[in-house]
Phi, psi and omega in degrees: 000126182280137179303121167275138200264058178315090177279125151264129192247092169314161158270006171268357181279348185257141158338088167344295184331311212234024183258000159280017183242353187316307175252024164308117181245012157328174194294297206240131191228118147225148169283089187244169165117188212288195179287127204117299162016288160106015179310320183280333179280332160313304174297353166262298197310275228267005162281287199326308192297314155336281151350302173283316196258305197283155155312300171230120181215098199257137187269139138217129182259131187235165175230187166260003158233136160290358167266330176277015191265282188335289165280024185249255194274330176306321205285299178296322169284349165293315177316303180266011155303315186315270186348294191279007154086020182243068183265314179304321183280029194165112170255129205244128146309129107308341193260325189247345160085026188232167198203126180226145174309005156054357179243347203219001200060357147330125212239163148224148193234122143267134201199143207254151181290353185301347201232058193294001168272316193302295182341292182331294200290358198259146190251200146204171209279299182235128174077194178240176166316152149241329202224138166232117183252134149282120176265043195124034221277027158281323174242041137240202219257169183257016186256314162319311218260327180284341192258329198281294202297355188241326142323314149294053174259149197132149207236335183311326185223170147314138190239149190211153170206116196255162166208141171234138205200165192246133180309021205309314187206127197333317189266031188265162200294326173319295191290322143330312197278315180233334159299279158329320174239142195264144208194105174306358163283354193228119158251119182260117156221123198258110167238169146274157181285354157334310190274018185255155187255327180283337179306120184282168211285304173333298183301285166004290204272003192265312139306350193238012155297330194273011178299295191284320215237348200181092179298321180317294209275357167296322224266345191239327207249356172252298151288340187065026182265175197279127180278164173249094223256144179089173191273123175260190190244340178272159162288096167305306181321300193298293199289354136316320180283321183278336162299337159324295197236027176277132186282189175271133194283147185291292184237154192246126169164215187211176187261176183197155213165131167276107167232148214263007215058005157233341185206163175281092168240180170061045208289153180226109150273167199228120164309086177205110184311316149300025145325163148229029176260135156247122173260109145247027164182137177280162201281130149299119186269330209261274214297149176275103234201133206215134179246144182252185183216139193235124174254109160263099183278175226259117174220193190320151158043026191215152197233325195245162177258146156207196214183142170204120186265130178245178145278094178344321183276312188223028184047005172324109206280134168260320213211154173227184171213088163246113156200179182242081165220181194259162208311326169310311192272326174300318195282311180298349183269312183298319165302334176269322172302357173267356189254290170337290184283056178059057186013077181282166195284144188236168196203099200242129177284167192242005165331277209263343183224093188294342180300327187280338162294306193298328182289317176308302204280323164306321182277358173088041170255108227216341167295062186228133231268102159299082165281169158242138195223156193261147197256171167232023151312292195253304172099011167267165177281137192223148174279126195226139179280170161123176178220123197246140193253115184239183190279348167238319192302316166329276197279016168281313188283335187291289165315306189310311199292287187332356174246315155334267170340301237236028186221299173284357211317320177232069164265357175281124175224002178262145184313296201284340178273286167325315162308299214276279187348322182285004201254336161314120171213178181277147201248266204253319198237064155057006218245113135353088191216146132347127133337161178290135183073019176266192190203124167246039179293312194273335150353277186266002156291306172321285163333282195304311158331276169009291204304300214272351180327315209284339181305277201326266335195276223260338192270096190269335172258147180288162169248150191250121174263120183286153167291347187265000187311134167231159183276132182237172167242150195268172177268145197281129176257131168298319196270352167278014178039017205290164148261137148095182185306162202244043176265143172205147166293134165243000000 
């Protein structure tokens, strides 16, 4: 029988921040935020420990050069055998860049994406992969990230791909993929050189220099906030500075409700971290307080219904709505969040999809942001519900919130509304737009809210809509400039 070798690892050698992450067995484990951090030294740490404590655990680390891998993560795990004295334990290649347990065979092979044959080709010695740590993972491809990710298969062990990256750019493919869609597969942390315990005063005063001389390189590399490469069309600062100090939502989750096929009673809310409603302040109720509802609905080159509930007086965002689902299940939710808030004014666009005005107005919500439109029938003017996005409305509404922002930012109190704001920019030809593979749903939900305050605010007689009100479709005017389908209420 062979001497058993007991190795102790204190827990004062791990980062405090990141040491709840030691036994994380999610799919996707990632680590993100600024410089300093100590994210990347962690992630040696707790490979090394791994390595000594499971039966099987084989590493492959990659970068997107196999020389900056060399000088890198290679570098660092030498670095802390040495530190934790277990250099007898552990035998290191220099030539093939591989590094093995000498008590259980477990490896670790490093390698750069420049050499995709290589890739192909690395075993190990006992067992199979089980674990991939991405090293700088912002610079590579998301194509790159799919072959790794299908390398890792296999029902024998756990399987893990942990990736770490700095925060270059909003619209990068990392934050679509895990940010953006919420997924019990992935544990995300976000750290700063703040969460480092160890970080010397010099590094310290050396990032928070970069305050004054390179907002860019304060904001991703210091702070660890998501960077904006390019011209944006919002005041990148102010909404960055507001990402600072963005509060938390009281609740998360959705309304449930009995409906009979004609009308909504027995409204409920629902508790659900994976919701997609965020309440950050419940209707004041004692005080009289009057809320709009700004509806942007799911048309061309657009994926989510959102919704952004403001306080009518000072515009302050309470309540968001984002998901993808369909205009029937979008319009009853917009009816309980209008109810919820004190049958608040609702302002739904009327482009691309007209059913959820008309289903609101079927369930008796009738409270909805009145315009006036030329019939193009008749050539009279007439009151239609709904908010139709033209070739002037755009970019009016548009402008008002760009003065919001850059005057209010923080009446602005959702995360995810603020992210997408960086991502806006102008495009070739002057037009307000998302990027390619972007999204402006929470943009012109927002806008559209904006828009319809003064209806709330300023309007001392109701406007009276008879029930007898029917949907027509106008006649298409070439000169009108609508975006999307010409359907409206009449």
């Amino acid at each position: 029988m062979k001497n058993e070798i007991n190795i102790s690892i204190s827990k004062k050698v791990f980062n405090k921040a990141f040491i709840h992450l030691l036994e994380c067995i999610k799919r996707y484990l990632i680590l993100y935020g600024g410089a300093g951090s100590g994210k990347s030294y962690f992630i040696c740490e707790r490979y090394l420990y791994k390595l000594l404590k499971n039966k099987t655990c084989n590493l492959l680390v990659v970068r997107k050069t196999g020389k900056s891998n060399r000088d890198s993560t290679y570098a660092l795990f030498k670095q802390i055998i040495s530190k934790w004295k277990l250099n007898k334990y552990f035998k290191i290649n220099e030539s093939d860049l591989r590094i093995k347990c000498l008590l259980n065979g477990n490896e670790i092979v490093f390698a750069g994406l420049d050499d995709v044959e290589k890739l192909k080709s690395i075993t190990f010695s006992k067992g199979e992969l089980t674990d991939v740590w991405i090293e700088e993972a912002s610079e590579i491809l998301e194509s790159d990230f799919n072959q790794l990710d299908v390398r890792l298969r296999g029902k024998g062990t756990q399987k893990q791909i942990v990736i770490s990256f700095n925060p270059i750019d909003i619209n990068h493919w990392l934050k679509k993929r895990f940010f953006d869609i919420k997924s019990d597969n992935v544990e995300v942390m976000h750290s700063t050189y703040l969460n480092n315990d160890f970080l010397d005063d010099d590094y310290k005063e050396l990032l928070e220099s970069y305050k004054n001389t390179d907002p860019y390189y304060y904001d991703v590399y210091c702070l660890g906030n998501w960077g904006v490469l390019g011209k944006t069309v919002f005041d990148a600062k102010k909404l960055q500075e507001r990402l600072q100090n963005i509060p938390k939502p009281l609740k998360i989750g959705y309304f449930s409700y009995d409906y009979d096929g004609i009308k909504i009673s027995d409204i409920k809310w629902v508790n659900d971290k994976n919701g997609y409603i965020n309440i950050y302040q419940v209707p004041n109720v004692p005080k009289i307080t009057k809320y709009c509802i700004g509806c942007d609905t799911a048309g061309d080159g657009s994926d989510y219904f959102t919704a952004h509930v403001l306080n009518a007086e000072t515009g302050e965002q309470v309540a968001t709505l984002k998901q993808q689902f369909d205009a029937d299940q979008y319009a009853k939710q917009i009816y309980c969040l209008g109810m919820y808030y004190k049958e608040a004014l609702v302002g739904i666009e009327a482009n691309f999809d007209s059913f959820p005005i008309m289903e609101l107005q079927r369930l008796g919500y009738t409270n909805q942001y009145v315009r006036e439109a030329v019939d193009t029938y008749t050539g009279k003017t007439e009151k239609r519900f709904g908010f139709k996005t033209t070739s002037l409305t755009r970019p009016t509404i548009i402008s008002k919130l760009i003065e919001i922002v850059r005057e209010h930012t923080e009446v602005i109190n959702d995360r995810d509304t603020i992210e997408e704001l960086l991502t806006i920019v102008r495009n070739e030809k002057g037009r307000i737009e998302a990027p390619d593979g972007g999204h402006d749903d929470q943009m012109m939900g927002l806008a559209i809210a904006h828009h319809i305050r003064e209806q709330v605010v300023f309007d001392t007689e109701p406007i009276e809509v008879h029930s007898q009100y029917r949907f027509n479709i106008e006649k298409i005017n070439e000169t009108n400039n609508d975006y999307g389908e010409e359907i409206v209420i009449v």
